[in-house]
ROSE-682421 format. One record per residue (C-alpha): residue in three letters; x, y, z. Coordinates in nm, 4 decimals, always signed. Layout:
BEGIN
REC  res         x         y         z
REC  ALA         X         Y         Z
...
END
This chain:
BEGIN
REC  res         x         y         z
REC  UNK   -0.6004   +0.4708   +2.9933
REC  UNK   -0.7910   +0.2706   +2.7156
REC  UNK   -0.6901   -0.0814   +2.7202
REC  UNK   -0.5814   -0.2814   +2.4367
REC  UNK   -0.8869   -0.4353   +2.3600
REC  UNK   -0.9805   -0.1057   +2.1933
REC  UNK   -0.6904   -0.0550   +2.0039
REC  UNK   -0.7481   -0.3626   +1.8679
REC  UNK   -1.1352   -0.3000   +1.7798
REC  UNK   -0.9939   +0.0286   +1.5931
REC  UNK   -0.7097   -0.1537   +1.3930
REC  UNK   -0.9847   -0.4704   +1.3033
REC  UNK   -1.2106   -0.1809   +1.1813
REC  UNK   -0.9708   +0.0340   +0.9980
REC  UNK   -0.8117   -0.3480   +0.8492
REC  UNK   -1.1931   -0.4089   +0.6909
REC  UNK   -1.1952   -0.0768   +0.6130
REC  UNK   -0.8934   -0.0723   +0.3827
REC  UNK   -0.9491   -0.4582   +0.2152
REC  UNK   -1.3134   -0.3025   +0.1033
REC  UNK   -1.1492   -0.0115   -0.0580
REC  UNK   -0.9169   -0.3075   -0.2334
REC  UNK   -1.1663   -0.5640   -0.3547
REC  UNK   -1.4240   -0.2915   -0.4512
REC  UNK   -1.2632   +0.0255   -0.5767
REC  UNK   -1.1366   +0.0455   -0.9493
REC  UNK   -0.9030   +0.3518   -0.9301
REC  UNK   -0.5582   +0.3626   -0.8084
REC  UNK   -0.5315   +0.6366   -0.5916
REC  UNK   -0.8343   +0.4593   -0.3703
REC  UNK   -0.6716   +0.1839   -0.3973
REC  UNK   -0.2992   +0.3615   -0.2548
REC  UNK   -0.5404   +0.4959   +0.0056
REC  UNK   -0.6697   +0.1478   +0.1016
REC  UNK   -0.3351   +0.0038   +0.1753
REC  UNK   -0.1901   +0.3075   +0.3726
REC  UNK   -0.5268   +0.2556   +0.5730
REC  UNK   -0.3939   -0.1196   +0.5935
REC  UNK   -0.0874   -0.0049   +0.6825
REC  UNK   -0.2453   +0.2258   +0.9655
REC  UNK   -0.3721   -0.0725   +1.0732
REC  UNK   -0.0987   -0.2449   +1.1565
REC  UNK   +0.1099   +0.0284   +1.2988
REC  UNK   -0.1738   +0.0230   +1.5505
REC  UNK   -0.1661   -0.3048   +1.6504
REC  UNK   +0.2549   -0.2440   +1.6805
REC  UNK   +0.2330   +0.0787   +1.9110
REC  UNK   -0.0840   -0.1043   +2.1345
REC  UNK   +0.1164   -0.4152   +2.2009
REC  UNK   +0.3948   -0.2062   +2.2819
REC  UNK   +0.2285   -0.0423   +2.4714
REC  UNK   +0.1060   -0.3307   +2.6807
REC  UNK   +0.4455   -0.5245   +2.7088
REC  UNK   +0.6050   -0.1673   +2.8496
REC  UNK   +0.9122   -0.2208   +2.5379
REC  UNK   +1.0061   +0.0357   +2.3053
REC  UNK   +1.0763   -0.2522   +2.0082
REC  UNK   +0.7042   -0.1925   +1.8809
REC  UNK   +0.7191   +0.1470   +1.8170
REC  UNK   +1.0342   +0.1235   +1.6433
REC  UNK   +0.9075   -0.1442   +1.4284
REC  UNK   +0.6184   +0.1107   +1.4032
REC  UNK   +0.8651   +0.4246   +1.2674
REC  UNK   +1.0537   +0.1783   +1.0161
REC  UNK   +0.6430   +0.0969   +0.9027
REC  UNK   +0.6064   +0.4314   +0.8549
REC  UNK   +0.8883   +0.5358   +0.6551
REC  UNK   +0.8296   +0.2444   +0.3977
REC  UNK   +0.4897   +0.3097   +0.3722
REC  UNK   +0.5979   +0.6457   +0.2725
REC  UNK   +0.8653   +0.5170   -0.0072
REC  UNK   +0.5526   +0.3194   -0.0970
REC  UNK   +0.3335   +0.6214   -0.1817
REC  UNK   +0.5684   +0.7555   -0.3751
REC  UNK   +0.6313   +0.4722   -0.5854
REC  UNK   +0.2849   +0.4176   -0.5988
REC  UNK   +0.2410   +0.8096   -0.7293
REC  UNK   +0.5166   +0.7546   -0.9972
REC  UNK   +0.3291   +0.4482   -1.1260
REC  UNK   +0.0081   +0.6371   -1.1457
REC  UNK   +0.1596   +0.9320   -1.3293
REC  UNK   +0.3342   +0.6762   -1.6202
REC  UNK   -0.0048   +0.4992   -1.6219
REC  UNK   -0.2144   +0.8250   -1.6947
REC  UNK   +0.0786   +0.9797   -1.9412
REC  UNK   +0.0201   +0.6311   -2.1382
REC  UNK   -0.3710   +0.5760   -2.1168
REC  UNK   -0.4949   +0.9079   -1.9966
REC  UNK   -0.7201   +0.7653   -1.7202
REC  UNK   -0.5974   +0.5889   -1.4003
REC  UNK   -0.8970   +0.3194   -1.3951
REC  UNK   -0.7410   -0.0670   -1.2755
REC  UNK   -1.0029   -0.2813   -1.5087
REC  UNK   -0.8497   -0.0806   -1.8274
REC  UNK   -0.4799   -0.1591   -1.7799
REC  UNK   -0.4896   -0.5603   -1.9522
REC  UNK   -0.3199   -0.4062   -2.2146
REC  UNK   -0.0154   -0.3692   -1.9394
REC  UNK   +0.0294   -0.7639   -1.9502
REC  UNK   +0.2963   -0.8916   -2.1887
END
């Protein structure tokens, strides 16, 4: 059985992982990506502690994580679609026009 030392090596990767595809990429739909991956992350961290404490309460917390990362998406989806019907492109840096 892995310990949780490498649990937590795979949810500090997949954490940088998903803040680069934040600061860096311009679209939205890298950018939804990037915080499911941060939210993948944490769910992680949730199910290897625990794991380690021998409780169910993590991977509850972990199921509840899940299912509002998934009302998330499709918010984030509806957004996207309004965006493009408006602007016809999806770009981040183009959207100041959004603001007041």
């Amino acid at each position: 059985m892995a310990a949780v030392m490498d649990y937590l090596i795979v949810s500090i990767i997949l954490l940088a992982i998903g803040i680069y595809g934040l600061t860096v990429k311009r679209n939205f739909i890298r950018m939804l990506f990037a915080v499911e991956i941060i939210i993948n992350a944490a769910n992680i961290n949730l199910i290897a502690f625990s794991t380690f404490t021998q409780t169910a309460a993590g991977q509850s917390f972990a199921l509840f994580s899940i299912a509002i990362a998934a009302a998330e998406v499709a918010v984030g989806l509806a957004l996207i679609i309004v965006v493009y019907r408006i602007y016809k492109d999806i770009d981040v840096k183009g959207l100041n026009r959004l603001s007041g």
